[in-house]
N, C-alpha and C positions, 0 to 999 in steps of 0.2 A: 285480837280474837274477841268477837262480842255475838253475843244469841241477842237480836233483835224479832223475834218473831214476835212475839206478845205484840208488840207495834207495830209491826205490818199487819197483823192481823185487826188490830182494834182499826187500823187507818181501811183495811178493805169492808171492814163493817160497818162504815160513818160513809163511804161512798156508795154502798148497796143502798141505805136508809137515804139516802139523799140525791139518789140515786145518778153519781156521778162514775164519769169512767176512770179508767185510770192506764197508762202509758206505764209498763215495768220498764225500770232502768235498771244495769247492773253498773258493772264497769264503763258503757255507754262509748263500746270500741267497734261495736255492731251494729248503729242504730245507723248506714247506709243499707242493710239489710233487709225484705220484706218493701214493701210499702209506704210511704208517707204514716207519721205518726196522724192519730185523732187529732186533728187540732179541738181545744175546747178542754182537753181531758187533763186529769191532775198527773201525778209521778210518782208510784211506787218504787220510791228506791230502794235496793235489795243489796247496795255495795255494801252498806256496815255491817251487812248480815255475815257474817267472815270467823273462820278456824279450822280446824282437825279435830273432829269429834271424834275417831277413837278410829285409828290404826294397823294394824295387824302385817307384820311385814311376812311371818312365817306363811299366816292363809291367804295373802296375797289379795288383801282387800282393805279397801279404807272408807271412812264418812268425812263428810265435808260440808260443809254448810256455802251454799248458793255462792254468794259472794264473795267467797275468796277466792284469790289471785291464783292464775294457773301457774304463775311463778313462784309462789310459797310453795305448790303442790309440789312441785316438779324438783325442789330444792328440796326438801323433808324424803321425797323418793330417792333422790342422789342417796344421799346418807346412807342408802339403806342398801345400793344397789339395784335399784328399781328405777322405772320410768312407765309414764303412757305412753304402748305401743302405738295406741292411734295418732299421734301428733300431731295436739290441736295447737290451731294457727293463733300466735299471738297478734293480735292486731295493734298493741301498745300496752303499753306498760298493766294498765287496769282492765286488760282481758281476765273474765272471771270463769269460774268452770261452770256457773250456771245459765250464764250465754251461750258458754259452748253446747250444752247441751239443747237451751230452745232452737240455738240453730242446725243443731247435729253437722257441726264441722268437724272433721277428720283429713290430716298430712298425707304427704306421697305413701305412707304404708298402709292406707287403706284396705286396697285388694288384700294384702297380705294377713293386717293386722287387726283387720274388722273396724269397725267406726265408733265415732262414740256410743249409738246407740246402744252394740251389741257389747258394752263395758258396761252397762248399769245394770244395778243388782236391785237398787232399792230406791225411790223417792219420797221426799215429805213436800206436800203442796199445800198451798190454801185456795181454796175453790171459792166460785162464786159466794158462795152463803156465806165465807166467810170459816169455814169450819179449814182445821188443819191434821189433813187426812195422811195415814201414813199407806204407801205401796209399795209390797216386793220385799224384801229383805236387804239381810247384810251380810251376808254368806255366799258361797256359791252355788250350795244346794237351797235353794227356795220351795216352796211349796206351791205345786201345781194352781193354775189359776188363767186368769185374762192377766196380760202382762202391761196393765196399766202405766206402769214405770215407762216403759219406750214407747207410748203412747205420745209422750211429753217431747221426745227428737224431732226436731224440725217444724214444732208447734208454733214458734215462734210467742210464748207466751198466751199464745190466746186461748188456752183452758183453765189456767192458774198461773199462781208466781209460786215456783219452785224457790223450798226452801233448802232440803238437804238432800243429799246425792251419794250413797252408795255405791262406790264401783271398785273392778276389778283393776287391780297392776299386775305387771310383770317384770321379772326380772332384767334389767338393762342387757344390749347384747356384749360379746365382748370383745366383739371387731367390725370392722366395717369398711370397706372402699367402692369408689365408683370406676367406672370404665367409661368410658367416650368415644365416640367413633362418629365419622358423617355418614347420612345415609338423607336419604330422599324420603317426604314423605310421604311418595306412592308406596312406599315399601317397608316402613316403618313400621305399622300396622302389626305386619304378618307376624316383621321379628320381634318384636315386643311381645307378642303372644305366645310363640314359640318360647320363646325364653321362659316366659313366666309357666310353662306347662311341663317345664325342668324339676329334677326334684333336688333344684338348688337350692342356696338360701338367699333369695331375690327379695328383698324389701321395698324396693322404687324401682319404677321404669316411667322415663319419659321423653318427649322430644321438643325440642326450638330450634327455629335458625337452621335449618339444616345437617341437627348434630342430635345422636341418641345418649342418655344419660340410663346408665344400669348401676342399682346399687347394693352391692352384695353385704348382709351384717349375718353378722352368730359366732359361731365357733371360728376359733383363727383359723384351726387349718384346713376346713368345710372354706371358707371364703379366700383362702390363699390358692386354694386347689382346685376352686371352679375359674378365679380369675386369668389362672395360667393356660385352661383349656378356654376359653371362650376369647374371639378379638375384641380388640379396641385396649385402648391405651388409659393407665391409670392416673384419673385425674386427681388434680393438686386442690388441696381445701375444698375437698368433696364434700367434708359434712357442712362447711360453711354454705356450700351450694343449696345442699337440701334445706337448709334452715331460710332460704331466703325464699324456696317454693313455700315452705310452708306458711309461714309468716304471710306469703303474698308479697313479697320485698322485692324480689328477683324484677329485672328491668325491664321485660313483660309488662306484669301487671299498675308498675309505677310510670313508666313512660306513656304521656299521649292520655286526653282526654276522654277521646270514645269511650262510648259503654261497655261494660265489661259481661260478656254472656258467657252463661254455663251450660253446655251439654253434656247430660247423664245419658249416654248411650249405649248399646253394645259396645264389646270391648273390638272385635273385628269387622266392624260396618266401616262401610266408607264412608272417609271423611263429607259433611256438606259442604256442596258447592258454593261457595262462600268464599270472596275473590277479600283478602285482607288478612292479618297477622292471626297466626296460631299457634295456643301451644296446648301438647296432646300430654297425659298423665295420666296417674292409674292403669299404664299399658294398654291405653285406650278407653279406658270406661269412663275416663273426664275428659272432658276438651273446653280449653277456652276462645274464644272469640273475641278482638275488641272490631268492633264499629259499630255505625248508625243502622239500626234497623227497626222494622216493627213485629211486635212479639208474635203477632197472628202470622207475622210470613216465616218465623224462625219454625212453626210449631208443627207446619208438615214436613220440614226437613229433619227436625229431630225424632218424628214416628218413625222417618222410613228408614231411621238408624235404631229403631229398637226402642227408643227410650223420649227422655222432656229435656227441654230447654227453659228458663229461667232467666231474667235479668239479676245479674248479681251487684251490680254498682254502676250506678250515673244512671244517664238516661232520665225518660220521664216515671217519674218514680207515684203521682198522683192515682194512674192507671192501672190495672193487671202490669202484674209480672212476674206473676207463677205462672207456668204451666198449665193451660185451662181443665177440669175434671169433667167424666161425662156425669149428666143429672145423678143416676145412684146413686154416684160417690159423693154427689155433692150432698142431698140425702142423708147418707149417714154421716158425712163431717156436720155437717146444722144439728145432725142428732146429740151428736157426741160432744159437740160445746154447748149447745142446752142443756144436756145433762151436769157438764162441770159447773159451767156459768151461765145460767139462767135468764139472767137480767144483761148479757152481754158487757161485765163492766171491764175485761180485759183486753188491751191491745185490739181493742175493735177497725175491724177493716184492715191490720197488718199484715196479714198474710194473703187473704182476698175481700176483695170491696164484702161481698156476700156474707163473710163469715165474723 
């Protein structure tokens, strides 16, 4: 447990004056993430920046400093009965929760359990200038405002290096199984949707291979009582299953070189035409892809399912691989990272060549 800020911040105010950029690293289990790093640029590391700054298990809320381990978090929660509902993906050992957060990852309970974003109550940043700004509270009642703090999800670092992290937990559930059953993926769609529009206690839906995964958690006999009316057959080391979605472990996304694409779509669009391995999640609102493609051809099939498509690993990674924005938007993101970082010294070009 060490507060390192004073020196992160003296190191982003020697790179403003000198006008160098700098590469945030955390635990450095992300960095297939976003874009080729800057080459040229130095390394903010944020991993020693690491502890439990102050708790609260009854109001159901905790601080944490950037850098530590989603596994310390997660372990001090046990204790207490508590967990992230959102279930961010450990990528190895020194996954941190302030990665999690520039990336805004979030587990199979998404739909259900909100994402990370919608778990942050409060942030501390250091911004371009060098100044170490505080946003949002520590509470769950905040004071009205622009909600700066979820500004920073999916930023990829490039408005600041987050230092501390306010967010909400929840109490652990206090049962849980899956069910299994084959089904086809013309038809998978429907039920997955169906199900989730139940007023059951459904935390994951997904499909592979041929085969639907439902996973019911809460109350014992809320999850004893839907599994007996609903079919499909109760599988064995179910939570080991979902731990290997989450993670990214599961033989999916480990098997085979191809690139790994992500489609954020509607939950009931048809699937793209896209002849190669899939696997669908979220009850639809995620789907992954692996094979060779180019982003520009992925980017009209994921419009005309609602939603963006994204290179998430491998591939040529030099190029775009977000989602392209129309001018506006692009607009106000050039606005809104001038405004934090002026002089452009964070994670430049990680998220897009532009920004």
């Amino acid at each position: 447990m060490a507060d390192i800020s004073q020196q992160l911040q003296e190191q982003v105010l020697q790179a403003r004056a000198s006008g160098e950029k700098l590469n945030i690293v955390g635990g450095g289990t992300k960095a297939f993430i976003g874009r080729e790093p800057a080459p040229g640029a130095g390394t903010l590391n944020t991993s020693g920046h690491t502890g439990i700054v102050d708790y609260h298990p009854v109001e159901l809320v905790m601080t944490v400093r950037a850098g530590t381990p989603l596994s310390d978090i997660e372990a001090a929660l046990a204790e207490e009965g508590q967990a992230l509902h959102f279930e961010p993906p450990h990528f190895g050992p020194g996954s941190t929760i302030g990665g999690t957060l520039a990336c805004n990852l979030s587990g199979p309970a998404r739909p259900w359990a909100g994402s990370m974003r919608d778990q942050v109550l409060g942030i501390r940043l250091l911004n371009g200038k060098g100044e170490h700004l505080r946003f949002g509270g520590e509470v769950m009642k905040n004071v009205a405002g622009y909600d700066v703090s979820r500004l920073q999800a999916g930023a990829l670092g490039t408005l600041g290096a987050i230092t501390e992290i306010s967010l909400k937990v929840m109490p652990s559930l206090a049962a849980s199984l899956t069910l299994i059953q084959d089904m086809a993926a013309d038809d998978v769609l429907h039920y997955m949707n169906r199900r989730a529009a139940e007023p059951k206690p459904i935390t994951a839906a997904c499909w592979f291979d041929g085969k639907v995964y439902i996973r019911l958690s809460g109350a014992k006999t809320a999850v004893e009582a839907t599994a007996e009316k609903w079919s499909g057959e109760v599988m064995e080391q179910g939570d080991a299953f979902w731990r290997s979605i989450q993670d990214m472990q599961h033989e999916f996304f480990t098997n085979g070189d191809a690139p790994l694409w992500r489609f954020s779509v509607g939950s009931t669009a048809a699937n793209p035409t896209l002849a190669g391995d899939w696997f669908i999640d979220w009850a639809g609102a995620q789907r992954w892809y692996r094979g060779i493609a180019e982003l520009g051809d992925m980017e009209p099939l994921a419009r005309a399912a609602g939603g963006q498509v994204s290179l998430f690993r491998g591939g040529d990674r030099s190029g775009e691989v977000m989602h392209s924005q129309p001018d506006a938007l692009k607009t106000i993101q050039q606005r809104v990272k001038n405004s934090f970082d002026p002089d452009g010294i964070f994670n430049p070009g990680r998220l897009y060549s532009w920004l």
